[in-house]
DOMARVEX-266512 format. One record per residue (C-alpha): x, z, y; residue in one letter. Coordinates in steps of 0.001 Angstrom, whole numbers, plus 500000, padded with zeros to 6 digits. Each point is the difference from the previous one (the first is absolute). Example, Ala and Ser with C-alpha at 12.3 -4.5 7.8 and 13.67 -1.06 7.14 Angstrom:
2
512300507800495500a;501370499340503440s;
***
This chain:
69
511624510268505641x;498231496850498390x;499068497383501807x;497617497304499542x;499789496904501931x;501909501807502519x;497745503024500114x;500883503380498863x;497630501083497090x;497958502842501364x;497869500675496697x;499964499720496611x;495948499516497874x;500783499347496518x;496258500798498562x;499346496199499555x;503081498284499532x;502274500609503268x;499217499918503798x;502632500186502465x;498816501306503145x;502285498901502816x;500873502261503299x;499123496826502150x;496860500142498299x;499429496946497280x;500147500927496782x;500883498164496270x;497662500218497105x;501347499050496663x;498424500659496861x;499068498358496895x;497011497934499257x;497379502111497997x;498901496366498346x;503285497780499948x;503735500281498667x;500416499752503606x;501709502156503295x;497872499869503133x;501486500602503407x;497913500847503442x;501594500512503326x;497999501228503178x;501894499571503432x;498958498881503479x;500589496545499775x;500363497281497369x;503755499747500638x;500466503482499180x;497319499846496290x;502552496801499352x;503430501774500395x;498073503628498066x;498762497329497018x;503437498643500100x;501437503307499218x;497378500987498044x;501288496802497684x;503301500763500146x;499213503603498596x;497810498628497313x;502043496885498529x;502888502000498274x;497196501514497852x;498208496676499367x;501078498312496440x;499418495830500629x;500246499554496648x;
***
């Protein structure tokens, strides 16, 4: 089982980049910018706490792919 933020990962939407619906009901967008060299990353929970810990992870999944070059 994944986990995300501490959530299980309920769904998987990959027809615009990826969203990660979560079994406690947030959810993780991350897709690429249609106008920038850039990765974009939305979170939707109940509170800000929890959008701050899913855009944490969110990061974390992102940053291995990013070249800082």
């Amino acid at each position: 089982m994944s986990l995300i933020a501490g959530a299980a990962v309920a769904d998987v939407n990959t027809v615009d980049g990826f969203k990660l619906q979560l079994a406690d009901g947030s959810w993780l967008l991350v897709r690429p910018s249609g106008t920038e060299p850039k990765m974009r990353v939305y979170a939707e929970a109940g509170d800000e706490d929890r959008v701050a810990a899913l855009l944490d992870a969110g990061h974390d999944l992102v940053a291995p792919l990013i070249d800082d070059k």
